[in-house]
N, C-alpha and C positions, 0 to 999 in steps of 0.2 A: 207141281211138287209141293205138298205140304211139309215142312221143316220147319223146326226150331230150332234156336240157334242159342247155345251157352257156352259158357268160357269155363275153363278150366285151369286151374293151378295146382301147382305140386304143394302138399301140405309138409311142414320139414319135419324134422326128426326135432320132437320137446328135447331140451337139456333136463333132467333130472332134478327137481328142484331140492334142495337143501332139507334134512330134518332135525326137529331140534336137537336128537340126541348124537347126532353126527355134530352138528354145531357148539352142543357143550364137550363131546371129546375133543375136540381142534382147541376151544379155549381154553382146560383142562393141562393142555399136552404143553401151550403156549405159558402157560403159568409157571408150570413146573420147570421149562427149560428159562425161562425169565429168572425161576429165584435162585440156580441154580449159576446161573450166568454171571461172569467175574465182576460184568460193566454195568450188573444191576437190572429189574424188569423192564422188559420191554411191553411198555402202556398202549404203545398204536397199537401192535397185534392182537396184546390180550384183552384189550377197550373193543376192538371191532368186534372179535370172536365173543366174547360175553353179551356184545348185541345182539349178534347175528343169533346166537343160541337163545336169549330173550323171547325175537320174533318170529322165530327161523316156522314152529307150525302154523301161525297166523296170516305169515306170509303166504307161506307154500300154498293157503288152504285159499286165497286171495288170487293167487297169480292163476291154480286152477281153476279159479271161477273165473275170472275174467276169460282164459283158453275156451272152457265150456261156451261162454254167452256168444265169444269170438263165432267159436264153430257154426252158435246155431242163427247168430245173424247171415252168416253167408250162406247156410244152408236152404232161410228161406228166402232167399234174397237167387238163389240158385232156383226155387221152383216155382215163384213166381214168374221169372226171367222165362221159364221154360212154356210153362201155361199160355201165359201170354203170347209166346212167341206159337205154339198151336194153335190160339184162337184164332190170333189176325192170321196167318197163315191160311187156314181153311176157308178164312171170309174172303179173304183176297181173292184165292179161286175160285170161290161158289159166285163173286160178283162180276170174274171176267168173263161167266158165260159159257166157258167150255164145257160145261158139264147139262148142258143144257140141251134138249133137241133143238136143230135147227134146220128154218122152213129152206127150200129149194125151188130157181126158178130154172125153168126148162130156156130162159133168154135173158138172160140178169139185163144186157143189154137197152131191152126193154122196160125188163120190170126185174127190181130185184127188189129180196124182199129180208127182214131181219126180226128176228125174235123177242115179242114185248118180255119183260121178265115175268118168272113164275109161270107164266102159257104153258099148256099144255097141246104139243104136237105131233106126237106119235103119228093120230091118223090123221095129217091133214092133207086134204086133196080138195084144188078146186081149179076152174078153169077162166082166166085172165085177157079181156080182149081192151088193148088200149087203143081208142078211136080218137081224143082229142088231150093235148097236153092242159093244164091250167095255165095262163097267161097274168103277165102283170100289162096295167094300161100304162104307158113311156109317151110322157110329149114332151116337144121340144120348142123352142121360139127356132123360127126362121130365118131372125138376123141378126148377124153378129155384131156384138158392142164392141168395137174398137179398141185395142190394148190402152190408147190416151181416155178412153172416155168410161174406163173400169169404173170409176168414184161417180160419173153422172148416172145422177136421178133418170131413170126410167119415165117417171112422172105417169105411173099405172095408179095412183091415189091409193086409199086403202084397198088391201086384198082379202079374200076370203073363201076358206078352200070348204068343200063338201065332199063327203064321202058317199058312195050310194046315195044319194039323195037327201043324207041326216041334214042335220042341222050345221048352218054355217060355223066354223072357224076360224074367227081374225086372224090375221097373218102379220107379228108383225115387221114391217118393210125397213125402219131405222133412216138412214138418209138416200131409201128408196135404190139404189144402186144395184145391180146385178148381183155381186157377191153378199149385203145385204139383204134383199132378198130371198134367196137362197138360204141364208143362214135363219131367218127367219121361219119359214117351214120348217128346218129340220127342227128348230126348237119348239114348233107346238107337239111335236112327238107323236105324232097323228096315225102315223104306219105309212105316210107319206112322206118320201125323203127327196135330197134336192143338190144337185151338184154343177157345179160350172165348170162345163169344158171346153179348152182353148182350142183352135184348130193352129195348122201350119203356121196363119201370118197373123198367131198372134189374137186373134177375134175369141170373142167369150160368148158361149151357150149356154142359156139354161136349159138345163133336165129334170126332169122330174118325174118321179115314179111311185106305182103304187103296190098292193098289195097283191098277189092273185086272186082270182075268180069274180065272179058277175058281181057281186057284192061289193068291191074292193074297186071300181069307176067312180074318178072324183072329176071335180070344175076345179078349177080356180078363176074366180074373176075380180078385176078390177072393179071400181065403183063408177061414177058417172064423169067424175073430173078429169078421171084418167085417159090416157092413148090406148089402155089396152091390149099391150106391149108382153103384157105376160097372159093375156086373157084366154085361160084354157078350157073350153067349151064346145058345144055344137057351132058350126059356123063361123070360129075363130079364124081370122086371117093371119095373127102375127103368130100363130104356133099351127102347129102338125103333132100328127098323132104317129109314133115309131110302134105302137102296138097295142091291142084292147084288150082291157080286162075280160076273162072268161075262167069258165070253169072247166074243170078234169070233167070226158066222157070216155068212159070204159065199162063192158058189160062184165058183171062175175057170175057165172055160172048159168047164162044167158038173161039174166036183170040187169037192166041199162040203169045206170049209177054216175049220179054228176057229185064232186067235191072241188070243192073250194081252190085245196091245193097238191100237188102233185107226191106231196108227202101221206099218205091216208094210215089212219089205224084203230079205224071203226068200221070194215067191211070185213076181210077177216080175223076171227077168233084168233089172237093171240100173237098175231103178225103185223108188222107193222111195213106198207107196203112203199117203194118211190117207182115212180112212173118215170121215165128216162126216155122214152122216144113212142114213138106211134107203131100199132103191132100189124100185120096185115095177116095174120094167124093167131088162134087162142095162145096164152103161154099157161105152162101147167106148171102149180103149186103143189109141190110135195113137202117131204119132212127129212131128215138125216142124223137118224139117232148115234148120239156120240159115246157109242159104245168103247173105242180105246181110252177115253177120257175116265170116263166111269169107275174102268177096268183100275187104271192108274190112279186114279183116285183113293179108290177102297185101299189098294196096296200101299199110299204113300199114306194113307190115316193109322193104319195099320203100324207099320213102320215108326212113324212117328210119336204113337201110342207108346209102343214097347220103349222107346229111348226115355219117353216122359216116367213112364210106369217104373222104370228100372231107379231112376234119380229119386223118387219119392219112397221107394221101398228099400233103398240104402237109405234114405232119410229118416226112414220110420224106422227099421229094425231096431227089435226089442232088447238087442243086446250091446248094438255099437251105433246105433243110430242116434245123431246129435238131435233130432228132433222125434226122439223115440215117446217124450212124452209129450209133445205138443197138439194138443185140442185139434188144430185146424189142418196140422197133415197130415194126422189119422184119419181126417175125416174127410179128407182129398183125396185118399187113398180110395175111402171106401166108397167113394162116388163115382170115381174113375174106374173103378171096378165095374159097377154098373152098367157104366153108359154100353157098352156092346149089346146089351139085353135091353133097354128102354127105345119102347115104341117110338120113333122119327116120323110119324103121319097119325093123324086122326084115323077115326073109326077102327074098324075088325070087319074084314070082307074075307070069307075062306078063302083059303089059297094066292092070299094075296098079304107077301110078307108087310111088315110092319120096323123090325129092327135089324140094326148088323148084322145079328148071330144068324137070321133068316135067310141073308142075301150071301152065305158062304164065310163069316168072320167068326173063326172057332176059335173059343177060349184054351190054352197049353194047362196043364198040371201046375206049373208054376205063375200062371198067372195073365202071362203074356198072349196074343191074340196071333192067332193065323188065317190067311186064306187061302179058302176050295176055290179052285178056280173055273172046276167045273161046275160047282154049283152056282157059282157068282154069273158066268158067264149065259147060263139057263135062265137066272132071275131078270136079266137085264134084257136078255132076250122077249122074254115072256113079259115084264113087268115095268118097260124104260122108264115113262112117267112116274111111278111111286119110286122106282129108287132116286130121278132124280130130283124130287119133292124130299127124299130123306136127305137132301145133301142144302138145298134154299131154303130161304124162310118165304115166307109170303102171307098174304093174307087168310087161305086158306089151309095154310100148313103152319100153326106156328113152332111146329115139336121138332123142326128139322134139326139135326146133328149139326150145322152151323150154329142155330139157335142155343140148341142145348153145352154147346160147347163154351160158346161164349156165356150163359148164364151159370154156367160152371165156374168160371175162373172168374169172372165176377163175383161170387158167393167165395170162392176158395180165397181171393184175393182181398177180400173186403178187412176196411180198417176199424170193424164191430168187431166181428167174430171169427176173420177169415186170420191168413198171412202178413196183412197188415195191421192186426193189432197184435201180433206176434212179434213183428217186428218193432211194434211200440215196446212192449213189455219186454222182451231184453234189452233194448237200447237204453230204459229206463233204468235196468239191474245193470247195464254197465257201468253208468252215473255213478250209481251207489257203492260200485265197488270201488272206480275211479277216489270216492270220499274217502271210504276205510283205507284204503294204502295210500292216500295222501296224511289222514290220521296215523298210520304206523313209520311215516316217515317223519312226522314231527316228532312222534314219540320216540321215537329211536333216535331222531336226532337230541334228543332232550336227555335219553339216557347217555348217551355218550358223552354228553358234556358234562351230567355228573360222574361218573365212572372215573373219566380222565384228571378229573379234577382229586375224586379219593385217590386214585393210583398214583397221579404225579407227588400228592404230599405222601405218603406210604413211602412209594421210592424215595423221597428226598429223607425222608427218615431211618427208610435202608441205608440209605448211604452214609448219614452219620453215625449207623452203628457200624456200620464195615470198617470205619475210618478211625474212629476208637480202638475197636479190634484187633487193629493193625497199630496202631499204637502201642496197646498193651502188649502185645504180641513181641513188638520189636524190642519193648521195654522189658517184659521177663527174658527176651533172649541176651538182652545185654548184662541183666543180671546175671544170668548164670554162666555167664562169659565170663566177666568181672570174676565169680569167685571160684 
């Protein structure tokens, strides 16, 4: 299943931001019932209000920007999330194989066999006769070192191991001891390895082994000082041999064929065979084209397509789209557009498709991509290898829809020209605005503290003429009382 996977949140409902002519009515209104007021202006209310109406459009025009930049960082932050989540998606299953033909043995038993990548096996047919397995040569000492005598010296003097015949190998022994020894080999790293094994009461074996096929028969001997003791060779008396290197004999397609090792995948094209027991009839190699896979395939890219297609085309819209004018998701748009029409194989052979739109992937009016499933299933039919060369990269296909998709969002993604310099550039306009409404809040704080400052001595000057007032007032009433 190809999916991508993005999260989504609910975007809230904005509060309305303040304007300044709303902001001078409130201060306005604050004034009036201040001087109005028995106990004199009230300076907190009409100090904040004559701020707020100060900054109130510089603000607004600040908090919308920062909203704006808000949106269009999470927007590409949303289709990159999503691209990415297509690409590795599609690679995943183009790399587990399913979409691959795959060889068939008539005796897995025998012989089974598994698909090199990129191979091409539609027609493969061949006939399998396994007549001898590959062997590793196993020898062993014949007498057991006694659990008390693990730490004594063997007293084999220096050792020296050969392979095929090459050139000797120092071996080296340490304080000459079984398990010494032993450890010894495994450290020249040789492809010969080396183990001690204890039986029932305790007693220690060395073992040693090699590699398969005729090639892969070593010695190891002792030098002249020594007993011998591990001397593995022709005519050895203190070792035995548990098995002799040989090679794989099996005929294909009635040519007798020897290999090394029982693994092979240089006889046939594109297959990679294991030899698993001896045959006493041909086994027969065929192929099993992975048409549901395919089928599933086309459908879940498809699919996958439109949910991506849909997030970038609300991103882009020319009317509400927070990334309406951004460079690099316009032009993600207009590439993903594309891809259902760009060739996924080399060459131009007639009647032998080359893109999506060929193998049944119809573009809708609005944009989005569907599939004929009768046409798809005739192309696959007809054409298994090239479609599933549109789906792997390989060395001889490099235009595959894995390929292409992946140097899609790479390019779409990219922190030059792509989404991530997108995402530089408003992270950057945030900074700057983060400045400016740190600047309006100094200044605002700055205005306020003179404001309160005229307003407090104003009112203290209010208030010594209310206080007079009231004086004179009490005073003409008393005269005219008086007379």
């Amino acid at each position: 299943m190809v999916t991508s996977t993005t999260s989504t949140t609910a975007t809230p409902t904005p509060t309305p931001a303040p304007t300044a002519q709303s902001a001078v009515n409130t201060a306005t209104q604050a004034l009036l019932e201040g001087l109005s007021a028995g106990s004199g202006v009230d300076t907190g209310t009409l100090v904040t209000s004559l701020v707020a109406a100060q900054f109130a459009a510089r603000t607004a025009a600040l908090k919308a920007k920062s909203e704006t930049l808000t949106a269009q960082i999470s927007g590409v932050a949303t289709l990159k999330s999503m691209m990415n989540g297509f690409s590795a998606a599609l690679a995943t299953l183009v790399k587990g194989g399913t979409l691959q033909t795959q060889p068939s043995s008539s005796n897995s038993a025998v012989l089974s066999a598994t698909a090199i990548s990129s191979a091409k096996l539609s027609n493969l047919s061949a006939s399998v006769t396994v007549t001898r397995l590959a062997t590793a040569q196993v020898a062993r000492t014949t007498t057991a070192v006694p659990a008390a005598d693990r730490a004594t010296s063997l007293d084999t003097g220096a050792l020296t191991l050969s392979i095929g015949g090459g050139e000797g190998i120092p071996i080296a022994i340490g304080n000459g001891s079984i398990d010494a020894i032993a450890a010894g080999i495994n450290a020249a790293k040789s492809g010969v390895t080396a183990s001690v094994v204890t039986d029932a009461n305790g007693g220690a074996y060395l073992s040693v082994k090699g590699g398969t096929g005729d090639a892969q028969a070593f010695t190891l001997k002792g030098d002249a000082t020594g007993s011998g003791k591990v001397d593995i060779s022709d005519g050895a008396t203190n070792t035995s041999l548990v098995s002799t290197a040989q090679n794989a004999q099996l005929t294909v397609d009635g040519i007798a064929v020897e290999r090394a090792s029982n693994t092979i995948s240089d006889l046939v094209d594109g297959v990679k065979l294991q030899l698993n027991a001896v045959s006493t009839v041909p086994i027969t190699l065929g192929s099993t084209t992975p048409t549901d896979a395919l089928t599933q395939a086309v459908n879940d890219v498809v699919t996958t397509y439109n949910e991506v297609l849909a997030a970038i085309t609300e991103q882009t819209d020319p009317i509400t789209g927070n990334l309406r004018s951004d460079p690099a998701a316009t032009s993600l748009l207009r590439s993903l557009k594309a891809l259902s029409s760009k060739a996924l194989v080399g060459g131009a052979v007639s009647g032998v498709p080359r893109s999506l739109s060929e193998i049944g992937v119809a573009t809708n009016t609005d944009g989005t991509l569907r599939v004929d499933a009768d046409l798809l299933a005739r192309q696959i039919a007809a054409n298994p290898d090239t479609i599933e060369a549109m789906f792997a990269p390989s060395s001889s296909n490099v235009f595959s829809l894995s390929a292409s998709l992946t140097a899609l969002t790479t390019s779409a993604t990219s922190m030059v020209t792509g989404l991530g310099a997108s995402t530089t550039r408003y992270t950057a306009a945030v900074g700057d605005v983060t400045e400016q409404q740190d600047k309006v809040t100094d200044q605002s704080a700055q205005l306020t503290t003179r404001l309160t400052q005229q307003y407090a001595s104003m009112n203290a000057r209010v208030s010594a003429y209310k206080s007079t007032q009231t004086f004179l007032t009490n005073q003409i009433a008393a005269w005219n009382k008086s007379s």
